[in-house]
N, C-alpha and C positions, 0 to 999 in steps of 0.2 A: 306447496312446500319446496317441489324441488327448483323450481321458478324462482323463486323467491333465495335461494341458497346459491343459484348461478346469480341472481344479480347481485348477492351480496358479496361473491367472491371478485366477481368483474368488477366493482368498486374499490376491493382489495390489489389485486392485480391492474388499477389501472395507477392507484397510488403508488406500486411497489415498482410500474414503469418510469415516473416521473421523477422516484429515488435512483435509479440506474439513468435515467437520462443525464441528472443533476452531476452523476459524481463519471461518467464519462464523456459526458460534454460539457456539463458547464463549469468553463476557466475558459480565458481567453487564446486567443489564435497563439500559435508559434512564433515568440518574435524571435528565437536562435535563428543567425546566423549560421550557415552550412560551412564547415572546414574542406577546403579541397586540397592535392595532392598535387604539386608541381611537375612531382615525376613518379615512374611507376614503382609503388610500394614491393617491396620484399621484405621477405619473412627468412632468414635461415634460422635454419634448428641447428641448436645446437649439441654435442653428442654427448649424451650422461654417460655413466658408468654402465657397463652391462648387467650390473645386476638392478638399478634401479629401471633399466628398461626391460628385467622380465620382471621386476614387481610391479611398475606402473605402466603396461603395456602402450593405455591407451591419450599416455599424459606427455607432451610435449612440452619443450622449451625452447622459444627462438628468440632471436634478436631483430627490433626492428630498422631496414635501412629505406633510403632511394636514393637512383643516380649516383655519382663518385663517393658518394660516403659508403653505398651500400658495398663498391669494390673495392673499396679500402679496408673495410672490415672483413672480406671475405676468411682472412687467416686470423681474424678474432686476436687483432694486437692492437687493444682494445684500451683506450687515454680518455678515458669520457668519466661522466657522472654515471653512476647505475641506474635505474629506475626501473623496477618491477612491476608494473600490470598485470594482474588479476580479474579476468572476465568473472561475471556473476553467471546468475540461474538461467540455464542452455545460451550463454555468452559464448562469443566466438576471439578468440586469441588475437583475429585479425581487428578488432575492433581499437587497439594500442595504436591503429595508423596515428588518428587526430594526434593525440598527444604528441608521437613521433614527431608527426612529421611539421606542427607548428615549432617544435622544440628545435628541430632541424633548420628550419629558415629565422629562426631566432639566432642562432648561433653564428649563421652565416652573416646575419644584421650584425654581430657584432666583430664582424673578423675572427670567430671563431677563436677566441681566447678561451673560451672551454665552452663544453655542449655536452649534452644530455648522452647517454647509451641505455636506449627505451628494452627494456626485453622484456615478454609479453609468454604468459602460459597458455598452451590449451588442453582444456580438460574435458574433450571431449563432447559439449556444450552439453553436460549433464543438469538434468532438473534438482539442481542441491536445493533449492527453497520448498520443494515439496518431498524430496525423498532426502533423508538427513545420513542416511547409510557411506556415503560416501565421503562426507563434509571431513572426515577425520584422515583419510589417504590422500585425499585435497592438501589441508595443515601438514601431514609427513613431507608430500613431494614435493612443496613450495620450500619446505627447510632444507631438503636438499638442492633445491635449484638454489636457492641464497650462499649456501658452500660452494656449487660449482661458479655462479658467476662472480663471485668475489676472488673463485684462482685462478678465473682469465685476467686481474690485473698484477699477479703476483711478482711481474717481470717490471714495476713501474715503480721508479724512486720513493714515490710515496703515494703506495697502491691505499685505494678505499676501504673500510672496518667493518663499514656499511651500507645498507641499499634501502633508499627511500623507496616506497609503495604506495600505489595509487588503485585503491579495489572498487569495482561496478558490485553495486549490487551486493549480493552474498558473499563475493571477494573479497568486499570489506571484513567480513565479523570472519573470514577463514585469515585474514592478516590477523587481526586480533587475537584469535586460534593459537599463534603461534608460539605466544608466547607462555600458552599452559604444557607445552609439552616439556618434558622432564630434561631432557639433556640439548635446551634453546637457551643462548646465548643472548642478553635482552640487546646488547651492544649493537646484536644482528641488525637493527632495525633501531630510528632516532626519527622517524618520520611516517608516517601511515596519513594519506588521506582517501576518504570515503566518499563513494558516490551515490546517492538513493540505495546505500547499505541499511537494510533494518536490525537496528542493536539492539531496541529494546525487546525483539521477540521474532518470532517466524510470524509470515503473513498468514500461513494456514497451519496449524498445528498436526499435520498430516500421520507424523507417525512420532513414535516414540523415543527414535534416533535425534531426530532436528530437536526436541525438547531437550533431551539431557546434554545434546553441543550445546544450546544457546545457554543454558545453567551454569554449565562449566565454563565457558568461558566468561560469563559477568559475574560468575560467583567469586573468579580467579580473579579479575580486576580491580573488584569490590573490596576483596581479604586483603588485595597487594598494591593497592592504590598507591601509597607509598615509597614504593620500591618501585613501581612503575611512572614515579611524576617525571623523569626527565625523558619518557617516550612523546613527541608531541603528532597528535591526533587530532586532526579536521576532520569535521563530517558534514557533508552537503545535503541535503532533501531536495525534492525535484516540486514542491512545493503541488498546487492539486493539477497539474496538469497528469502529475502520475500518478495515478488511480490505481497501480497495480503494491504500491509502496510507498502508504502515507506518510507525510512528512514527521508526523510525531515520532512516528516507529525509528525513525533515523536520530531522533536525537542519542548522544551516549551516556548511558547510564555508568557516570563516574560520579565521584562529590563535587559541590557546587565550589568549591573553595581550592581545585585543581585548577593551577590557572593555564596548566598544557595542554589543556581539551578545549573543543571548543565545535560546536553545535549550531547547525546555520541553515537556512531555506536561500533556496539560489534566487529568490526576489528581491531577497535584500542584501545581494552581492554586490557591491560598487561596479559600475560599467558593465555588470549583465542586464537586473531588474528584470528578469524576464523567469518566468513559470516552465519546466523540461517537462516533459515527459523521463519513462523508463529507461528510453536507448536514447533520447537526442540528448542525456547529460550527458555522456559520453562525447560527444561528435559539437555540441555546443558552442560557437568558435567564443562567443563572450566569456565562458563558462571556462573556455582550454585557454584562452589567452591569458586569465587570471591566475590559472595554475602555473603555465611554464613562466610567467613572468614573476611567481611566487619560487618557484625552481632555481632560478637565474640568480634572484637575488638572494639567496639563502648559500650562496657559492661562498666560500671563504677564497680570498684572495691567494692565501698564502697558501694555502692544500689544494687549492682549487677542486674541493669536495662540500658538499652540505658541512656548513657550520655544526661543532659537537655544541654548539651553545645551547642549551634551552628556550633563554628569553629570547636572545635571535629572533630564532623560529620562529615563535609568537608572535613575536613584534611583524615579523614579516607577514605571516600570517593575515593579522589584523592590519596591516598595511592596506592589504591587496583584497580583505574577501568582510573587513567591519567596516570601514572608515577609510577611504580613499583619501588624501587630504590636494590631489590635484599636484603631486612632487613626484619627483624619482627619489625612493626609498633612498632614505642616509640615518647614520647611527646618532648621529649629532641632531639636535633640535634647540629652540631656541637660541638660532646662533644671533651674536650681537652684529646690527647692521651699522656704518659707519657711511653718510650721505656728504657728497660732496657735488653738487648738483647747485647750481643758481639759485636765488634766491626768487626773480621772479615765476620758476614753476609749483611756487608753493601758492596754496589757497588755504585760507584758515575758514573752517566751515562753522559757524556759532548758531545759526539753527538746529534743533533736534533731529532734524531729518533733511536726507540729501538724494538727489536722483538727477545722476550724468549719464549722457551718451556720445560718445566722443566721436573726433569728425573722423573722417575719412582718410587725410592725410596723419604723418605720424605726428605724435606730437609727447612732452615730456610732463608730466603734470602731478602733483600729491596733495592731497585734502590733508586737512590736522582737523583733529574734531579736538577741541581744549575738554578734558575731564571736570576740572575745577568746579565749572559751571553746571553742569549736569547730573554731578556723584549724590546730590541729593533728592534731586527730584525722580530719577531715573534708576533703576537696576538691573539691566543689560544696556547690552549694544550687540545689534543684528546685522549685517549687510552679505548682499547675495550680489551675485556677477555673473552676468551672461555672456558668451564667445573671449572671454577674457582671458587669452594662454598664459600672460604671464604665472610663473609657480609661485612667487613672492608677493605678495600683494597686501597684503594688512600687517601692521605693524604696533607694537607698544614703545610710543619713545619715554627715553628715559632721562635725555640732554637737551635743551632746546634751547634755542637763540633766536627772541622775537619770532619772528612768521615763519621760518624753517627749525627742524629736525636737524642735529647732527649726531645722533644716535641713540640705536630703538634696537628693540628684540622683533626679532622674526616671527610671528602668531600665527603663519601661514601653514603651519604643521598643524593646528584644530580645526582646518578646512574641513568639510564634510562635502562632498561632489554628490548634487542628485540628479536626474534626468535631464531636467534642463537650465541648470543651474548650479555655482556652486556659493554655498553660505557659511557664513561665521558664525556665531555668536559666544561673545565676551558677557561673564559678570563680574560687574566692575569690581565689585568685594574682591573679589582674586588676582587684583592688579593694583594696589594703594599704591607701589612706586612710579608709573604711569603718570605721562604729565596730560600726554596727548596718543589720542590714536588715529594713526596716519594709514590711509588707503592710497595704495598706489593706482592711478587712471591713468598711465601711460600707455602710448599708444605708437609702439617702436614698429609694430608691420602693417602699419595703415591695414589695418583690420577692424572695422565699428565693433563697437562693444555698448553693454549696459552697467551702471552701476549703482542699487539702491541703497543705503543706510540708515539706521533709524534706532535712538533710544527709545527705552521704552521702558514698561512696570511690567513683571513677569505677572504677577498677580492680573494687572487688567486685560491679561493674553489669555487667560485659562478661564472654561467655559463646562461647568459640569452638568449635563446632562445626562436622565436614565433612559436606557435604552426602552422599547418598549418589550412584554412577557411575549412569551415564545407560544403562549397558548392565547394572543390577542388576535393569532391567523392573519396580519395584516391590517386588520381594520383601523388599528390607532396609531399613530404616528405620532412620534417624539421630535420635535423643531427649535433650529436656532439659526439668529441671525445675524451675521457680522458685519458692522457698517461701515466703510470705508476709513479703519483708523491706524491700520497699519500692515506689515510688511506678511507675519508672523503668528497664527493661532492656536491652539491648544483646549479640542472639545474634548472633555474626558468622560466616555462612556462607562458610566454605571456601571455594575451589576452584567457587565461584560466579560465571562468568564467560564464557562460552558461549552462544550467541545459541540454541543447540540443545536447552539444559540448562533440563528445565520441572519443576515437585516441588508436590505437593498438601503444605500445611503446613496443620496441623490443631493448633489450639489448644481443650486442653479445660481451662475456671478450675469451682474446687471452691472455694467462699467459706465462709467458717466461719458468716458472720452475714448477714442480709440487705444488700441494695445497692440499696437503693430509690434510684433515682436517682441512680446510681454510672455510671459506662460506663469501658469499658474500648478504648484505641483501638493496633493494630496499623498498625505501617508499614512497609511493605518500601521500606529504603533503598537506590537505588543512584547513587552518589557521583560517578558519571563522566560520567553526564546526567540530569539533571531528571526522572525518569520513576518517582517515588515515587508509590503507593497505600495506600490508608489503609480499612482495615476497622473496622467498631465495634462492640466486644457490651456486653454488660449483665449483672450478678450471674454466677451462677453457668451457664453456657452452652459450647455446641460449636461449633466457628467452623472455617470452611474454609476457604483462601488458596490462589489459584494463585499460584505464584511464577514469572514469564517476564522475557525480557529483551527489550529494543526493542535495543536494540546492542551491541556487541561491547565489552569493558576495551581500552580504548588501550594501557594500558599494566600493569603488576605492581604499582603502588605502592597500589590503594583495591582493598575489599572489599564487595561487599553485605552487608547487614546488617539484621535485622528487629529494631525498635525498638518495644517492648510499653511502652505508658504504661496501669498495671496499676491497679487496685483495691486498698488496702489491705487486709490479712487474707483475699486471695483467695492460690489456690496454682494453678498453671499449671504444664502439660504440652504441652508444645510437639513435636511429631512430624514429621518431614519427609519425605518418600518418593513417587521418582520416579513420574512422570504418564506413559506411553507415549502416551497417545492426545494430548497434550499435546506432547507431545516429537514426534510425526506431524504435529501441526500448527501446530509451529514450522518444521521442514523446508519444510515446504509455502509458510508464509508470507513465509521469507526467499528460499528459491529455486524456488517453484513457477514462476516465470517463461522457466526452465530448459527444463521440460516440452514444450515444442513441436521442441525440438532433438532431444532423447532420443525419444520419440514419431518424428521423421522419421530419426533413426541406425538403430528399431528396421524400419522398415518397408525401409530401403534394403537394413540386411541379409537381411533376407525376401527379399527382392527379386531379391539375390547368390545365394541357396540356391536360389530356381526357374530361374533362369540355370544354376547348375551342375548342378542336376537335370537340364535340357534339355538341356545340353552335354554329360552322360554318357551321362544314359539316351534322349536322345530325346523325354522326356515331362516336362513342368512338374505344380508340386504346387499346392495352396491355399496361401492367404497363412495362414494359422494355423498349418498343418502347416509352415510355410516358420518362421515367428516364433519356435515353438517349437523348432526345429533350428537357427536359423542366431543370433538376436539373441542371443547369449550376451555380457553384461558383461564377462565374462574375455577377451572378443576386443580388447575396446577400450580400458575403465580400465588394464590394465596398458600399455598403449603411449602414451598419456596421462599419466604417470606417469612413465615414463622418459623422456620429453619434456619434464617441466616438470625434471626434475633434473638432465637435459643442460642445459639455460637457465638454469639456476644458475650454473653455469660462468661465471667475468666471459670468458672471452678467445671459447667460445660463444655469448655473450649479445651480445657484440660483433662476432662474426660476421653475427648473423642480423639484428640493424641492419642493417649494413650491407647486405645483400640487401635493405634496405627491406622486408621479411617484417611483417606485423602483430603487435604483441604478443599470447599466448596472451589467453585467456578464460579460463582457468579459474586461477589463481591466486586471485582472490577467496574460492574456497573454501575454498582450504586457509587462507586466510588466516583468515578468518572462522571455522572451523569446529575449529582447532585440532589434536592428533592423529588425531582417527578421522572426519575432513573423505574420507577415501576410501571410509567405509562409507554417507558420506551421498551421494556420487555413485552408489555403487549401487545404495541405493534407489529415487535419482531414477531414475535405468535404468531397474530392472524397472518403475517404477510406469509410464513412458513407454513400455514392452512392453505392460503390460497395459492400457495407454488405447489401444495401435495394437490389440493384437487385440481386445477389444472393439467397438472404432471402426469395425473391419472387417466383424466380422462381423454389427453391426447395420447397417451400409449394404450387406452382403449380403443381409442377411434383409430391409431394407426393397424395395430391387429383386426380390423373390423375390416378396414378395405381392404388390407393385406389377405385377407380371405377370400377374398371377391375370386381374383384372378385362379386362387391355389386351389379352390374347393373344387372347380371344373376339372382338373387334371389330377386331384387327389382326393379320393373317397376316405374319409376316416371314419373310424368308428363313432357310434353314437353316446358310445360310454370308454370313454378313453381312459378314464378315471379307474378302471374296475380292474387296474391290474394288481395282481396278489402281493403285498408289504413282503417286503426280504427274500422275492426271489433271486434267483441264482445269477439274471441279466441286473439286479439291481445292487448286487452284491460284488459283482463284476466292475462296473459300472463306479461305485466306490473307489474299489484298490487301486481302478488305473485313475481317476481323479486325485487319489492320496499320492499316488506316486509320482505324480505331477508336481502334486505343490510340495512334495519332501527331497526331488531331484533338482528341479529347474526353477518353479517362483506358485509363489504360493497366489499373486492377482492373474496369473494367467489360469491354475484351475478353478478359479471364481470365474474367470469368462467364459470359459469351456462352460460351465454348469448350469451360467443363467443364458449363454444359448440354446442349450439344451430344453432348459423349463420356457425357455420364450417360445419352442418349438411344441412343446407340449402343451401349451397355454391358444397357441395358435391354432391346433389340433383341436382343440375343445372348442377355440372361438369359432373356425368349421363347421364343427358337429352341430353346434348352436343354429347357426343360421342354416343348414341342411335341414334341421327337425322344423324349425318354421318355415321353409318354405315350404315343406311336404304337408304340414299341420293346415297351412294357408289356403294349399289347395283340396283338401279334404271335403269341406262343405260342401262347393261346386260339386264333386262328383260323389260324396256317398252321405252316408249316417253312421256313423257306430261307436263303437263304447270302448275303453281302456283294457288292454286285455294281454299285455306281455311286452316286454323286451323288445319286441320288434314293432318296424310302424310297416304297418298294409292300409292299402287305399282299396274300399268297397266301392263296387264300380256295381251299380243298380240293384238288382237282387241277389246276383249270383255271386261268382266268386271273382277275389281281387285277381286282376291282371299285374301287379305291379306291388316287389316290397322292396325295402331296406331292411335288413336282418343286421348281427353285428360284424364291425371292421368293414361296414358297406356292403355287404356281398347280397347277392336278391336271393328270394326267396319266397316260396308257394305258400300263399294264404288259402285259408279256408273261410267260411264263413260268421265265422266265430271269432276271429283275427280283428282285430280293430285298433285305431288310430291311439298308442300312446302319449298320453298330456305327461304323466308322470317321470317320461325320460325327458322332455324338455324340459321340467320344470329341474329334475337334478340335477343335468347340466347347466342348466342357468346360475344354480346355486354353485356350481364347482367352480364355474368361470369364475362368477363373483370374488371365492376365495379365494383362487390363486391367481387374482390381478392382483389381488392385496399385497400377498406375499412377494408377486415378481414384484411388486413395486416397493417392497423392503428390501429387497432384493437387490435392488437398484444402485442402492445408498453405497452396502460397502463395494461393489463394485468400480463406481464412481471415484470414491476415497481410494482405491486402492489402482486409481488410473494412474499415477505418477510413478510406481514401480513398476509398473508393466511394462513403461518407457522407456524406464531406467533399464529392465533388463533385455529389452529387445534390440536398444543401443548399444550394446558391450556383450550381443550373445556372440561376436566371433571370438571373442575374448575369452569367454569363462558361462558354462551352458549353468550353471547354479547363481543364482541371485544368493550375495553374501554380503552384509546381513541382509535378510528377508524381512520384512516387520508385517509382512500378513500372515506368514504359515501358519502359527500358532490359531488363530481364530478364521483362517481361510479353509483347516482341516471341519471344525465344527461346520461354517458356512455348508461345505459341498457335501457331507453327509448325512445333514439333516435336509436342504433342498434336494437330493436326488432319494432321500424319501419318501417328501411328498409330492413329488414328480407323478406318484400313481398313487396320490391318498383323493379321499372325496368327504363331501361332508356327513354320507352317511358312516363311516368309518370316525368321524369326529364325534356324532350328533349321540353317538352312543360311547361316545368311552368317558373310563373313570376320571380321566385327567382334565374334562372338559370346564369343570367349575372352576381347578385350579387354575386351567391357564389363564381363564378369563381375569380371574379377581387378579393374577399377577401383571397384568401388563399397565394399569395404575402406579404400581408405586417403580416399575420398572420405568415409565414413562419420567416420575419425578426426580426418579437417581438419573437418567438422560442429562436433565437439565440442571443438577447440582454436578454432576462431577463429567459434563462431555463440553459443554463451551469454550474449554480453550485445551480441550483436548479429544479433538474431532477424532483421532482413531477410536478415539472408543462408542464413538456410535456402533460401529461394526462389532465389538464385542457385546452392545447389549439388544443388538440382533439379530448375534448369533443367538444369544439366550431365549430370547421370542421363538423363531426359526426351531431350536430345539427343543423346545418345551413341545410346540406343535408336532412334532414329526413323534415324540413320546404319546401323543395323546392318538397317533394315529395306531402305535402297538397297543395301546393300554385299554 
């Protein structure tokens, strides 16, 4: 059995490795670009008010320089653009270099007709994504640094209104912050971008603080959406290289019909295409070049400040981070061209399709492709260009004279630039005035180039195939195959829509002819958020694609879709087929956050099975032996289950309102997860079984050797256990634990308590292996029988040379004195129990490590953690563990309370998992209730 329960955990535990591998290793290598610093960064601070620096002791404001600009600023007579930086969770203030210091050699590109002035917060590099106490002194001091750095331009003809913001992280949703506070000015602020900022929630629901900020402020943007459209707000994801802040979580939860917002994955940034991580968004030179050259050009000429435009912004925006079109941003588009150019650099092209490579030297040249001819058979028009600078190059004419153009609209604004290539595509419906359209292949810097073009039928480009089921493990595979007919494809993946749903897409191209300098680029589209990737091969090659999703389809009406911009005369076989280890480590990444709930369901039920063990037999088990009998998912998902489909019920739903009952927790799942959203709660189960019994029984095995060394140098008693409930030391022992956590922080008298019970636990785990050693060697030297408290070894006939009495001490046996079984055996049972319990023990501990941090960073500051979000159930915590600090199970095995506590730790177990999943502090609250029921049952 128990053989049997380790190998089934080690097949849980090796699955629940290959999800942690997936979602921290697999994405590809780093292709960012590292930013360096030409000259040596400074930082000055700049000096608030005295009284905002004895409210915000520990919060700083500087401005970022280097080199002569940094001494130029020294007296803060300051002509620049503002720009605010906001580090995220434990971010560092110095981290605004990148920005700085690109913005800075930009400025000096351009003769320094205006430039950035970077000023950068630090606060301390506090943990705001898991302790949320702080998140609202954050919002106050960042509104007063916006007042102070707006009256360093006060002395300037036409000083700035406002200051554009650039937030990491949690910096982000504390910009957004800003605008729920009562006496904020929205004018303050006309630009906010975000970087691996999570809007739609915290990554860990840790305390109570970070839940009711992220409320109020989506709740504030949701009610005033409105009133807030002419704020314009980019928000970037780091796409899955960042693991610690999935890119769903970044998108912003505004309405879909705000066209000032706007929601994007850095893969499908024009001239980044590349996956960040957490910190290298930050420092990203593809990533920062995007932004200050989004900076630049949002200048108004005339204020030479950010544009108060809205659409501007946008525009600019989507310039630089949707649709790159291969130009330097201008307001004007579709400007009319007027050719005046010879007649013999014209070519009139009357085949459907065209493929130049121009020579070496320069030369002047323009294709006409006549519309006339092709508007029926045909409905688009394609062409892609390799190494080709010119910005102008594809045209609609509108005047023509036999075999030249004398003038055409500029088309060169619906450019779309991708990695190795930039493409067009015109449908012709949308151009009937259009006589011809002309591709410029001029070649003014004897630099070769390529240039393909090609009508076509949209209809004979689109290619729908289903992907294959998420529960075929791989075995079947979905295939198509494109035969060399054109430039341009479009496989549109099924039933592609599942945050759960991952598929290895393996493209293999067979080119008939060489492709020297050909590429081939793959993009998986998906239509409902910004979070395309783009792979690239070359001739003839084998190419692998993870296909995942960052979020869920909102809705039925858009499909994903992988969009092959192909090599002429290549032929492609395109294979789909599900990823399991990928599919592990999508579970993982959406709801591994889950896992500490399931983890404490499994160990409560453990917990229930050595209670009824005790209760039947008398005798308690190991938590393994317990884990594997009692944590069975069939006990709980089904009642979970019929709970959320009672609360479907409107006149139910409307019941339990009214109780003021909390909404479930687990709806998100099913939500998100579609039909078989119950096979993925059971995974998370067992994986949460097999981290408890693992968990357990390496903090078994480390107290086990840990005793090796300690029990030579320290005799403990044989019954540690046997100390008297509500004595005077334990009463003691209380008040200064209470006064801990009600003067200074409530997670630091949690530490204090569970090293005390580790101490006490390790005492026991001594005593244990002392009474078998002695029990071991018994046989060798004597015979005898059970006979008290103390163990003596009978040494032949006469009497023992040799005891153990209690707290260690020796002691003179008689002959009547014999080897106690019964003290090992109760100690073995005591240990049992209170590995349990340290290892409930554990949990809020854990959960309650991010305020420890928080106030161990800022104890020169202020010796009280304020707010506190453990005191309240950190009191219960330490006074019910420093009661059973000296309970044993015969003190259990006989009290009144013993049936109750047992039959309560079931449905205790199932209110866990309806109302802790997305609100992990209350694990800790409902074992504190475990925890105190026991220590009741040790008086009762």
């Amino acid at each position: 059995m128990k053989l049997s329960a380790a190998t089934f955990y080690a097949l849980l535990a090796g699955l629940f490795a290959i999800a942690i591998r997936d979602v921290l290793f697999g994405y590809e290598e780093n292709g960012c670009s590292m930013t360096y610093m030409f000259e040596y960064p400074e930082y000055q601070r700049i000096r608030l008010p005295k009284r905002l620096q004895r409210q915000y002791p520990s919060y700083g404001l500087y401005l970022y320089g280097e080199g002569i600009y940094a001494e130029e600023n020294k007296k803060l007579k300051l002509t620049g653009i503002p720009v605010l930086f906001l580090p995220g969770n434990a971010g560092s203030y110095k981290q605004a270099r990148s920005l700085g210091s690109v913005a800075l050699r930009k400025a000096e590109n351009m003769d320094s007709r205006f430039h950035l002035n970077v000023f950068t917060v630090n606060f301390n590099e506090e943990l705001v994504a898991l302790y949320g106490g702080s998140l609202q002194r954050q919002t106050k001091f960042i509104h007063e640094c916006i007042r102070a750095i707006l009256k360093l331009y006060k002395d300037q003809a036409a000083p700035p209104s406002s200051v554009a913001v650039v937030g990491h992280s949690m910096g982000g949703i504390v910009a957004r912050a800003l605008f729920t506070l009562p006496k904020f000015n929205h004018r303050l602020i006309s630009l906010i971008i975000t970087q691996a900022t999570p809007h739609q929630g915290p990554v860990l629901p840790l305390d109570s603080d970070l839940l009711d900020f992220y409320a109020t402020v989506n709740q504030h943007w949701s009610e005033r959406a409105q009133e807030l459209r002419n704020v314009t707000v980019l928000s970037v994801g780091g796409g899955f290289r960042d693991y610690q802040v999935r890119s769903g979580l970044t998108a912003l939860p505004c309405p879909s019909d705000d066209p000032n917002k706007l929601s994007l994955v850095s893969t499908a940034v024009p001239r980044t295409w590349v996956s960040t991580d957490h910190l290298s968004i930050v420092w990203c030179k593809e990533l920062v070049l995007a932004t200050v050259r989004t900076f630049f050009d949002l200048v108004d000429p005339d204020t030479k400040q950010i544009t108060e435009d809205p659409e501007k912004r946008m525009a600019v925006i989507r310039h630089h981070f949707v649709r790159h079109p291969v130009k330097i941003y201008d307001d004007t588009e579709d400007n009319v061209i007027t050719f005046s150019v010879p007649l013999e650099v014209w070519t009139k092209v009357l085949a459907p399709r065209l493929s130049y490579t121009s020579p070496k030297e320069p030369r002047t040249k323009y294709c006409m492709f006549p519309l006339s001819s092709h508007r029926k058979s045909y409905s688009h028009f394609h062409c892609q260009s390799s190494n080709l600078e010119m910005s102008s190059w594809l045209f609609g004419c509108t005047q023509s004279n036999g075999p030249a153009c004398l003038q055409a609209v500029d088309l060169s604004w619906k450019t779309e630039l991708l990695p190795a290539f930039k493409v067009l595509t015109l449908k012709l419906d949308d151009y009937p005035s259009f006589s011809h359209i002309v591709v410029s292949a001029s070649n003014t810097n004897a630099k070769q180039f390529s240039i393909d073009c090609e009508f076509f039928n949209e209809d004979s480009r689109i290619v729908s195939t289903p992907v294959t089921h998420v529960l075929s493990f791989g075995v079947t595979v979905s295939e198509v195959v494109l035969h060399p007919t054109g430039l341009i494809h479009n496989i549109q993946l099924q039933d592609f829509h599942q945050i759960y749903q991952a598929f290895t897409v393996r493209i293999e191209s067979h080119c008939q002819t060489p492709q020297e300098g050909k590429h081939s680029v793959y993009r998986l589209r998906v239509p409902w958020f910004r979070e395309d990737s783009f792979t690239t091969a070359s001739g003839s090659s084998v190419t692998q694609i993870s296909a995942r999703l960052h979020s869920r389809r909102p809705d039925n009406t858009s499909t994903a879709s992988l969009q092959l911009h192909t090599s002429p005369g290549c032929r492609y076989t395109v294979t789909i087929r599900t990823s399991v280890f990928q599919v592990l480590g999508q579970i993982l990444r959406f709801h591994g956050s889950c896992l500490p709930v399931y983890i404490a369901v499994s160990i409560l039920l453990a917990y229930e099975g050595q209670l009824h063990s005790l209760l039947t037999t008398g005798h308690t088990v190991e938590l393994g032996k317990a884990l594997s009998a009692s944590a069975k998912p069939y006990r709980v998902m089904p009642v979970i289950n019929i709970l959320l489909y009672l609360l479907s019920v409107g006149w139910l739903q409307a019941g339990w309102s009214a109780l003021s009952l909390p909404p479930l927790d687990v709806p998100p799942l099913s939500e998100e997860g579609g039909d078989w959203s119950p096979l993925v709660s059971l995974l998370l189960f067992m994986f949460g079984s097999a981290i408890a019994y693992w968990g357990s029984a390496l903090l078994g095995l480390s107290l086990s050797l840990l005793s090796i060394p300690l029990s030579a140098i320290h005799r403990p008693s044989t019954s540690p256990s046997s100390g008297r409930l509500g004595s005077r030391g334990q009463i003691s022992l209380m008040v200064f634990l209470v006064v801990i956590c009600w003067t200074t922080c409530g997670a630091l008298a949690l530490i204090i308590t569970y090293l005390i019970y580790l101490y006490k636990v390790l005492r026991l785990q001594m005593s244990e292996r002392i009474l078998k050693h002695v029990l071991n060697l018994a046989p060798r030297q004597s015979s005898g029988r059970a006979a008290g408290p103390g163990v003596c070894v009978k040494e032949g006939g006469g009497e023992a040379v040799e005891a153990l009495g209690p707290e260690g001490s020796a002691v003179s046996c008689n002959g009547s004195d014999l080897v106690s079984v019964s003290v090992l055996e109760d100690t073995s049972e005591d240990l049992y129990l209170h590995l349990t319990l340290l290892t409930l023990l554990t949990l809020p501990v854990l959960l309650s490590a991010p305020s420890f941090i928080y106030w161990t960073k800022n104890l020169r500051y202020s010796l009280h953690l304020d707010p506190d979000p453990c005191w309240p159930v950190a009191i219960v915590l330490v006074i019910s563990a420093v009661l059973l600090m000296s309970s044993s199970t015969a003190s259990i095995r006989t009290s009144k309370l013993l049936k109750t506590s047992a039959r309560l730790q079931f449905p205790v177990s199932i209110a866990m998992v309806a109302f802790a999943l997305l609100h992990l502090y209350r694990v800790a609250h409902f074992i504190a209730l475990t925890l105190s029921l026991h220590a009741l049952s040790c008086l009762i």
